[in-house]
N, C-alpha and C positions, 0 to 999 in steps of 0.2 A: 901479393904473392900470386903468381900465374899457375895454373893447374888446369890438366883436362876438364872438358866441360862434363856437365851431367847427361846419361845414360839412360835412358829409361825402356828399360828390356820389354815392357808391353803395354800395349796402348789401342787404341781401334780411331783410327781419326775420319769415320767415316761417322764416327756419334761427335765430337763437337766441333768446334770452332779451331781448324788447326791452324789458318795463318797467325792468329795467339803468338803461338809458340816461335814463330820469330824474333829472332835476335837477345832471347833469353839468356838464364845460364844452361838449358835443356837444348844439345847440340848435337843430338840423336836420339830417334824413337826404333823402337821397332814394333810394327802394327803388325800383330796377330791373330787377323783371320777376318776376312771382307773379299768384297766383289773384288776379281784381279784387275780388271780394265780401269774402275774406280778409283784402288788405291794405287793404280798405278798414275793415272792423273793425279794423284792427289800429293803421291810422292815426286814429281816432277815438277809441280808446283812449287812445293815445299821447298824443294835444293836447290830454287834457282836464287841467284843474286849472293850478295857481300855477307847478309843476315841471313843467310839460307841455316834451315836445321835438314841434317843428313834424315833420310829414312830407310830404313829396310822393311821390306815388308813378305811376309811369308806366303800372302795371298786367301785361297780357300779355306777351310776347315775342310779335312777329311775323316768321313766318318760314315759310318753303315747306310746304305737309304732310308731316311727317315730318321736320322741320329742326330742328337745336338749339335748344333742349333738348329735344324730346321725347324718350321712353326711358330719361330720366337718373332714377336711384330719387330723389333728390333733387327736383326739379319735379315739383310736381300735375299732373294732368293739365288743367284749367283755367288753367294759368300759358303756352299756349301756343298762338297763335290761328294758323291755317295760314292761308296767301293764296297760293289755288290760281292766283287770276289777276289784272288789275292791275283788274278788276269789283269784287274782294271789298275791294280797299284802302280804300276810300270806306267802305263798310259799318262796317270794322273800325275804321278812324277814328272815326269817330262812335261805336259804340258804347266805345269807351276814353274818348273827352273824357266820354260819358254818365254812363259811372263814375265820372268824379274821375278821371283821368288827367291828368299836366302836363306829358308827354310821349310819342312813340310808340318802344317800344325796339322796334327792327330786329337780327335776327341774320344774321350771313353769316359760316359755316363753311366752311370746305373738305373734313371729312369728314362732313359731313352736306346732303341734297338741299338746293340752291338754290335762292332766290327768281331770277326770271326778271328780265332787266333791266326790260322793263317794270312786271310788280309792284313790283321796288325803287323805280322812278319816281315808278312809281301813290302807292305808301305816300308818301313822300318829298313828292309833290306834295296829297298830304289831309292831311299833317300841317301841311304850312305853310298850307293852306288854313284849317283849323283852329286858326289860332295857336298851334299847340305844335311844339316843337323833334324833330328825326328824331334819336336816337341810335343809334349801332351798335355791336352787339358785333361785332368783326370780327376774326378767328380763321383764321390758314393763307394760304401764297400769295398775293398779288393779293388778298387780300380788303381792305384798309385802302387799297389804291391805290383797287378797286371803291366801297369806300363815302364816300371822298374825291370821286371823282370824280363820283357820282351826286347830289351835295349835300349827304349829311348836315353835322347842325350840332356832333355831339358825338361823340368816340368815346370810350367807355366802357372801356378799359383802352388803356395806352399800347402801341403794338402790341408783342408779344414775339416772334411765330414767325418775325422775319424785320427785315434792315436794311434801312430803308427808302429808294430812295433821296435824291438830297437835293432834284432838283426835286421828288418829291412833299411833302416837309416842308415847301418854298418855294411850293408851291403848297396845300397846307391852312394854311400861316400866313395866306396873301394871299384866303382863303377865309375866314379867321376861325375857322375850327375850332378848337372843345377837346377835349383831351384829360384825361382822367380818370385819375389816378397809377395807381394798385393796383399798386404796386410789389411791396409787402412780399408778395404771395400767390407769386412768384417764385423761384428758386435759382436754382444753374448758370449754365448757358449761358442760360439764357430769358431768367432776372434782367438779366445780361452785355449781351445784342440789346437789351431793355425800356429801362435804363440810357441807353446807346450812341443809343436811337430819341429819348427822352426829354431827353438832355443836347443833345444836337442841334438839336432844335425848340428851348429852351427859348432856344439861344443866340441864334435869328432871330428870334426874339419870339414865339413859336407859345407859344398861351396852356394851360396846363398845371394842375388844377384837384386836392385834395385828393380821395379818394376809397381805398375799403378793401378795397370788397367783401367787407364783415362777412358772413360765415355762409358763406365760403369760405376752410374751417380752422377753425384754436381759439382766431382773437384775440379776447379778450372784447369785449364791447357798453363802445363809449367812443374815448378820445382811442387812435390806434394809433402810438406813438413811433415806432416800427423806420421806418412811410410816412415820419412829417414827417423823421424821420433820411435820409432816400434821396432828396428832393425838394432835402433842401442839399446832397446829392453829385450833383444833378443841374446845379447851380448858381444855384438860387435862394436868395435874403437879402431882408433886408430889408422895403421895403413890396410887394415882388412875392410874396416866403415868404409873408407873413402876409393879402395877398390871396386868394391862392390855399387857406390853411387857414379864413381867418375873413374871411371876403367882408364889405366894409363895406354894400353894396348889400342894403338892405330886409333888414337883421338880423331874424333873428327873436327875439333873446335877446341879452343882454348876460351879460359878464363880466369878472369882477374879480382880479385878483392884486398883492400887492407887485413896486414896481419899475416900470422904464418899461418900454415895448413892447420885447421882445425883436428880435434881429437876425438872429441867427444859428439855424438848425435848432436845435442842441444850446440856445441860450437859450430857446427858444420850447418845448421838451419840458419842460427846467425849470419854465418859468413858468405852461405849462399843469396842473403837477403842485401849485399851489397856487390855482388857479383856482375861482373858484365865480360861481356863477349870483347876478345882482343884477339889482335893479332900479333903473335910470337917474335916475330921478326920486326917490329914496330914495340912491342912495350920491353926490349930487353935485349942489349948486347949478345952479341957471342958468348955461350957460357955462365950467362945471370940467370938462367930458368932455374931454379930452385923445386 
């Protein structure tokens, strides 16, 4: 059976080993917040050739001076662009779409200085001005209500530090907000809330997307079973499971394994465990894509 390839809504490939990721069944990333000049080598690297995996990449974190991530031994110090006011938002905008950016990542921490609501705005209103998507990392307190309520269009981990309540989930559904899994990076109680946030939404229709955040831990570059395992305890199946890992929408890659489209979580780790990179036009007549 041929079917798009895997998806993996966020990633950082400036923490592992990303030529890995060639020629897998993982036939686009999208990396979430690094040095621009870096992952822009690193995406040009990536895409070239027959095994090439597509990358998008959002570029900086923007965030307060002095805002997460700064400080973390992890992030460059170019992985992080301050906006001291809602002036620099415009600025910073533009210079990210300059780069190759396909999105602007926004940070709002609770224990790190805050972007002021008008910056958030500011950002939020040059990104769409700009025709790219706001996402946020939103971390502590009120912050997932904050970056709901300000318009973003993605949120980049399904929240964990806290149960959201339920008009906010019925009010980011009816916003159209996604959220992005990175379940597996979780334990405890966090995993427990993440879970609990995430089974929640899923059940009102709030749209819930495959995502890892590879180079946060030791999961290797590739398919992460433990996420698509935790996305069918959330209660997805089906054509929504397999939306959510292998988005039909402008595939960047095809892929091949024995058998029909799996249903269930546990079939679809299967099925991805025998999966390989094809080509459309080469494994299937006019008409036989199934």
């Amino acid at each position: 059976m041929i079917a798009p390839g895997v998806v993996d809504r966020h990633v950082h490939l400036g923490l592992v080993a990303a030529p890995e990721l060639r020629g897998g069944p993982v036939v686009e990333v999208h990396d979430l917040g690094w040095d621009p000049v870096a992952i822009r080598r690193i995406a040009t690297e990536l895409g070239r050739g027959p095994r090439a995996t597509r990358v998008r990449y959002a570029g900086p974190f923007h965030s307060a001076p002095g805002g997460y991530p700064s400080g973390r031994a992890w992030a460059p110090t170019g992985a992080v662009r301050g906006i001291a006011s809602p002036a620099d938002a415009e600025a910073a905008v533009q210079e990210a779409r300059a780069s190759g950016s396909s999105a602007i990542k926004i940070t709002l921490h609770a224990d790190f200085p805050q972007l002021s609501d008008e910056a958030l705005a500011a950002l939020i209103a040059a990104a769409r001005a700009a025709g790219l998507p706001a996402l946020a990392h939103a971390e502590g307190a009120g912050q997932a209500q904050r970056a709901i309520a300000a318009g973003v269009d993605v949120l980049v981990h399904v929240p964990w530090t806290e149960r959201l309540p339920d008009a906010l989930l019925e009010d980011a559904a009816e916003r159209g907000v996604e959220w992005i899994s990175t379940l597996a990076i979780h334990s405890g109680a966090e995993l427990d809330r993440a879970l609990g946030n995430a089974a929640r939404y899923a059940a009102i229709g709030g749209r819930i997307a495959y995502g890892t955040d590879l180079g946060n831990g030791p999961a290797p570059p590739g398919v992460n079973e433990r996420e698509i395992e935790l996305l069918g305890q959330i209660g997805l199946d089906g054509a929504r499971l397999r939306e959510a890992v292998m988005p039909a929408t402008a595939p960047a890659g095809l892929i091949a394994a024995p058998g029909p489209l799996p249903h269930t979580a546990a079939e679809l780790v299967a099925w991805l465990a025998f999966a390989e990179r094809c080509d459309e036009a080469a494994a299937a007549p006019p008409g036989a894509r199934q």
